[in-house]
Each structure stands twice: as C-alpha cells, then as structure tokens.
C-alpha positions in Angstrom: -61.2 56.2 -72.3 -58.5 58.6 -73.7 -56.7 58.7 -76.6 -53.5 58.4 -77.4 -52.5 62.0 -77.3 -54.5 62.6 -73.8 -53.2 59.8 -72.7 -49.4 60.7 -73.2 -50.8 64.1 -71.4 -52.4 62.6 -68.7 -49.5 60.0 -67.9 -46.7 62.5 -68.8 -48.6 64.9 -66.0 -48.2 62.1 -63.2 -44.0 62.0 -63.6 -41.6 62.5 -60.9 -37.9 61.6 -61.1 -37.4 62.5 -64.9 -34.2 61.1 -66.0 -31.3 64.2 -67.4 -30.6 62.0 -70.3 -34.8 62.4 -71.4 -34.8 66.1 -70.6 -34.8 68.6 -73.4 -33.7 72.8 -73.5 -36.8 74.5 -75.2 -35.2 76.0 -77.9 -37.6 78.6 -78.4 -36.0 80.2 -75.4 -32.5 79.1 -76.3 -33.0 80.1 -79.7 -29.6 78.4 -81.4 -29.9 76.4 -84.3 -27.9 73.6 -82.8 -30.2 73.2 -79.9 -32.8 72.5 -82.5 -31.0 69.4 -83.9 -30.3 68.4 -80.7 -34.2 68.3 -80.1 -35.0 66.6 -82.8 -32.4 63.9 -82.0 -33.7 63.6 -78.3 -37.0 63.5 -79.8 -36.2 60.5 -82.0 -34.9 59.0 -79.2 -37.3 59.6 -76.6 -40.0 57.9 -79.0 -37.4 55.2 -79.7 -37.5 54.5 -75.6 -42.0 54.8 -75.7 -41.8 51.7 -78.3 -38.8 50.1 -76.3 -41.1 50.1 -73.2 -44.1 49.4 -74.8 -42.5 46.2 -76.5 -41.0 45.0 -73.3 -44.4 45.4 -71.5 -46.4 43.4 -74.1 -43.3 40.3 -74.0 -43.1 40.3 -70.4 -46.8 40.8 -69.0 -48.0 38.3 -71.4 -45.3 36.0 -70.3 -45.0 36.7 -66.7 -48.1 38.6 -65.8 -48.3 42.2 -64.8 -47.9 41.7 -61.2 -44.8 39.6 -61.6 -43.0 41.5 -64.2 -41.0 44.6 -61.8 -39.5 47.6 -63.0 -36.1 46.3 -63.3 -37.4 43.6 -65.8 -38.9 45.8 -67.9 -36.1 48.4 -68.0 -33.6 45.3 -68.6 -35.8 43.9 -71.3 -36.0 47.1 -72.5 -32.6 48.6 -72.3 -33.5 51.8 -71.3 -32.6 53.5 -67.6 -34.9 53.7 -64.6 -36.7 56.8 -64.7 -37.7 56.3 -68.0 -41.3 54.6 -67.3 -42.1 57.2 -65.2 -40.8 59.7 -67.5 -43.0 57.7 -70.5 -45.9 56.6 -68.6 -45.9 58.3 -65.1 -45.1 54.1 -63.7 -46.0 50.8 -64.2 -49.9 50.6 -64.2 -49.3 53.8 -66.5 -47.6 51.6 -68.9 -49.7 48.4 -68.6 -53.0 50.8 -69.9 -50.8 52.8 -72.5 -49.5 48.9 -73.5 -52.9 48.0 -74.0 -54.3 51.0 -75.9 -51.5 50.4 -78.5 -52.7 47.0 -79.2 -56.3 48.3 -79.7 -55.0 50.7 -81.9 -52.8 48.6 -83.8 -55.4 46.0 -84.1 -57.8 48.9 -85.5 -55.2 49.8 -87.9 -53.4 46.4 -89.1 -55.5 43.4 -87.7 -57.9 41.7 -88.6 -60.5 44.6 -88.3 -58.5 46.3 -90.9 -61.2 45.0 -93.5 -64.2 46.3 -91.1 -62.3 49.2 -90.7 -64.3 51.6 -94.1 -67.6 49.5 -93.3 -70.6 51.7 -91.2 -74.0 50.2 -89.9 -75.5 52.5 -92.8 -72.8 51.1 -95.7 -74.5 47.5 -94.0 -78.4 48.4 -94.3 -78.2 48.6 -98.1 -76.4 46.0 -98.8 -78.3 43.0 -100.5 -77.9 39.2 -98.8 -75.9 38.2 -101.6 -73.7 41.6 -100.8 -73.8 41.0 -97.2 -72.8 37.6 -97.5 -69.7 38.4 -99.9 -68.7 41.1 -97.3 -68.9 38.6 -94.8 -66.6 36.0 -96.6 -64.3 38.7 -97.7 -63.8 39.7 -93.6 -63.1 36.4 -92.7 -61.0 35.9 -95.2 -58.8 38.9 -94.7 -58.9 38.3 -90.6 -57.3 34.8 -91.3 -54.8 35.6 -94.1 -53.1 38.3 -92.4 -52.4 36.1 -89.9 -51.1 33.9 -91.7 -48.6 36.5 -93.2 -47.7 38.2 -89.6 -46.7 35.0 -88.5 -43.1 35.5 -88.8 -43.1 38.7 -87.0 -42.7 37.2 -83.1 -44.2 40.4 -81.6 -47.7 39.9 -83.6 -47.5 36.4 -83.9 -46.9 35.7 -80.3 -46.2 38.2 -77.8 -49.5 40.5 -78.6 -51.7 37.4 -78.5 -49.9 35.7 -75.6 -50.5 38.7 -73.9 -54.3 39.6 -74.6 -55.3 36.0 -73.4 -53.6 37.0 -70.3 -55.4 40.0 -69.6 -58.9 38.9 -70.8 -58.1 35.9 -68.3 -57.6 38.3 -65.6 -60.8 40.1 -66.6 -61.2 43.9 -65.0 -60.3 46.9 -66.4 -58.2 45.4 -69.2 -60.9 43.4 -70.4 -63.2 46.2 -70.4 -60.8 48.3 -72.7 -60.2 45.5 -75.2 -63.9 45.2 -75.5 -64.8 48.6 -75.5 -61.8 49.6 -78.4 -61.7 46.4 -80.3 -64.3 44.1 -80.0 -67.7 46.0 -79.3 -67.4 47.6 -82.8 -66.2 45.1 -84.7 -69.3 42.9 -83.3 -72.0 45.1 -84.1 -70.5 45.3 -87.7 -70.3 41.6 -87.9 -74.0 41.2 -86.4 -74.9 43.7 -89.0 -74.0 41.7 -92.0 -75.2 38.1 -90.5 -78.6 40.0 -90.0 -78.6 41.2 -93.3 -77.6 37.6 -94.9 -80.3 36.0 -92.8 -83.0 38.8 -92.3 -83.3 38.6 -88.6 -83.0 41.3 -86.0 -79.5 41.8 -85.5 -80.3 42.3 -81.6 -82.1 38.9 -82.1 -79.9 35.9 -79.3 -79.4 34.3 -82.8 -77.9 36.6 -84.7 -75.6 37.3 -82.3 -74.5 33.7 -81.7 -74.1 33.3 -85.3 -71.6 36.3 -85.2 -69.6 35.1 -82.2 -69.2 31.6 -83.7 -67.7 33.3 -86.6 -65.2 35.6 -85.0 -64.1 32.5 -82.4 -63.3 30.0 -85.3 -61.7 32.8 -86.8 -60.0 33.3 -83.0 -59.4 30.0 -82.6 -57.6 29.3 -86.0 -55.4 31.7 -85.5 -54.1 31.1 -81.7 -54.2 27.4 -81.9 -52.0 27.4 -84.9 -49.8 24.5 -84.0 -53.0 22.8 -82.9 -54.7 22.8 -86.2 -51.5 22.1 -88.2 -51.2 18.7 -86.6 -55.1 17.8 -87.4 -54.7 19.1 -91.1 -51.5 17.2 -91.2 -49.4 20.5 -92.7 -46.3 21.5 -92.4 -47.4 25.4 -92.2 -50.1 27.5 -93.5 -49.2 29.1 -96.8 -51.7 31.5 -98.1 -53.4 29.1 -100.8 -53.9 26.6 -97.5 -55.4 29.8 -95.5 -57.4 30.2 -98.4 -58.8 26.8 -97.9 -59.6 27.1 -94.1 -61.3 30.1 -95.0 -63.6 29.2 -97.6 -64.2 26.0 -95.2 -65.5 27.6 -92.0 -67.8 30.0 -93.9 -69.4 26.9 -96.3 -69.8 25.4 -92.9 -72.1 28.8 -92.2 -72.9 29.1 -94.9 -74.8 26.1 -95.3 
C-alpha cells in the first residue's frame, strides 16, 4: 500500500495530457524572484484542485458509484478543467484509490480512531481490568461524540459515510484498503482491551465477537442517525443525549 507521498509519485508518474494552466517554470533555472511567487501561487492552486477532485470523487462515487460517475462529472462537480485528473492522479481509478487513502487517513487522524490513535498492544498489556475497561468506555465514547459534533459538516457527515458503504458493498480492492488502513488496527486495539477486561485470549472467537459488537453499535448509531432519532423520540442528538447512548451500549456490555 503506498503512502501518500509515493502515491502522489507513483500517480503523478502515469500522466499524459498535463494541462498549461497546471504547469510550472522551475525557478531554479529561471532564477527571478517573480517566478518564485508565481510558484508558490500555482502551488496553492494546484493543491486547491487535489482537494477539489478529491471532494468531488467522495460526493459522486458514493452517490453514483464509481463506474457511473465519468470524467466530465467529476470535473463539473469539481470545477476544475479536463486534464487535471490526469495531471493529479494519472485518471480515474488513480483518483478513486487516492480518494480512498484520504479517507483512511483522515479517519486515522480525526475519526473516531483518534482516541486509539496514542494506544499500543504494550500500553494495553499493563493495563489493569478496571483500566482496560475505562479505556474502553472512554473509546466509545469519543467514537460516538465526535460524530455527533461532525454532523453539520455534509462531507463527514454524509458524503464520506455514503461513500464507504458503497465501496465495502462492492467488496475488492477497496474493501481490502479500508480494512487493511483503518479497521485491522483499530480491531486488534479494541480486542486488546476486551481481553484485558475479561481475561480471555484476545485471539479467542469470543473476544473478538465481543469487540465487533462494540465497534457495529458504535457503526450503527452513527449511520442510522435518523433511524435511532425516531425510536428515542429526539429531535437531534446534542452532546449530553450522545452522552447517554454512550454510557447505555457499554452498561449493556458491560453487564
């Protein structure tokens, strides 16, 4: 899997047809002040045009699907001219996997697996039950409240989700990245601290059930919003309600 940085390298490497307006003089050779302004501006806007086309991926894929969403939707959506995905992302498959790696990483970074994020399997295997257990409130907590407070921004709160349900549905590749960037860490982490509340083996078919059940209710809560607003009878979450649902699904483990 590459990195962001190889990635850019690796799709940057495939281009052909590179667009005048997203070419830049070198102005190491040029050597005038001005041409180095005029860099930094291109610059500014070249990165400007990556997050454009990475936005308009995310909104259209998840709505659409990737083999219904053309070029000239996503350059529309986007507002950017036609040699610019190729320039980006060396094409359209280029831009679905770079799409999907900026999710992963943004997830890392801001999502829920923010508060796994400074935890490590040795941090885990001293922890006391009674540690474990607080850790493990305290991540389920944090997973659900976040959400809660992203849920006026329309790209998190709708587009990103919309669109991982599409790709996990499609299964493949995809699926395969989201699990391997997101998802397989954040579940040995989360087996980890059930093992250590419980004092089984976290390999054990029972631990990891118990940690799947957690992160789907966790899943669930947050995707089936409207859904769980008309059972509770609310108008909205606020926090102190999020609060609530938190403390109630681990109890429920808890006990």
């Amino acid at each position: 899997m590459l990195g962001n940085k190889a990635q850019n390298a690796h799709y940057t490497g495939m281009v052909e047809n590179v667009s005048m307006d997203d070419r830049v003089e070198d102005p190491a050779v040029n050597g005038s002040t001005e041409v180095s302004e005029t860099v930094g501006k291109i610059d500014g806007r070249s990165e400007a045009t990556r997050q454009a086309l990475l936005d308009a991926a995310v909104k259209l894929f998840g709505e659409k699907g990737y083999e219904n969403s053309t070029v000239r939707d996503l350059i529309s959506e986007a507002d950017v001219n036609l040699a610019a995905i190729n320039y980006h992302f060396g094409g359209k498959e280029g831009l679905r996997y770079a799409a999907i790696d900026h999710i992963a990483c943004k997830i890392q970074t801001e999502g829920p697996s923010e508060a796994l994020r400074d935890l490590s399997p040795s941090d885990i295997a001293t922890m006391t039950a009674d540690d474990a257990r607080a850790t493990l409130r305290r991540v389920m907590k944090a997973s659900f409240i976040r959400s809660t407070r992203e849920h006026g921004n329309e790209m998190k709160a709708r587009y990103v989700p919309r669109y991982i349900q599409r790709e996990l549905i499609q299964g493949g590749k995809p699926t395969e990245i989201f699990f391997e960037k997101i998802f397989s860490v954040q579940f040995a982490l989360m087996r980890a601290l059930v093992a250590r509340v419980t004092g089984e083996d976290p390999a054990s078919e029972t631990v990891r059930l118990r940690a799947v059940s957690l992160v789907g209710q966790s899943v669930f809560l947050n995707l089936a919003r409207p859904l769980v607003l008309m059972a509770l009878e609310w108008e909205d979450y606020t926090e102190e309600k999020a609060e609530a649902v938190a403390d109630a699904f681990w109890l429920f483990h808890e006990g």
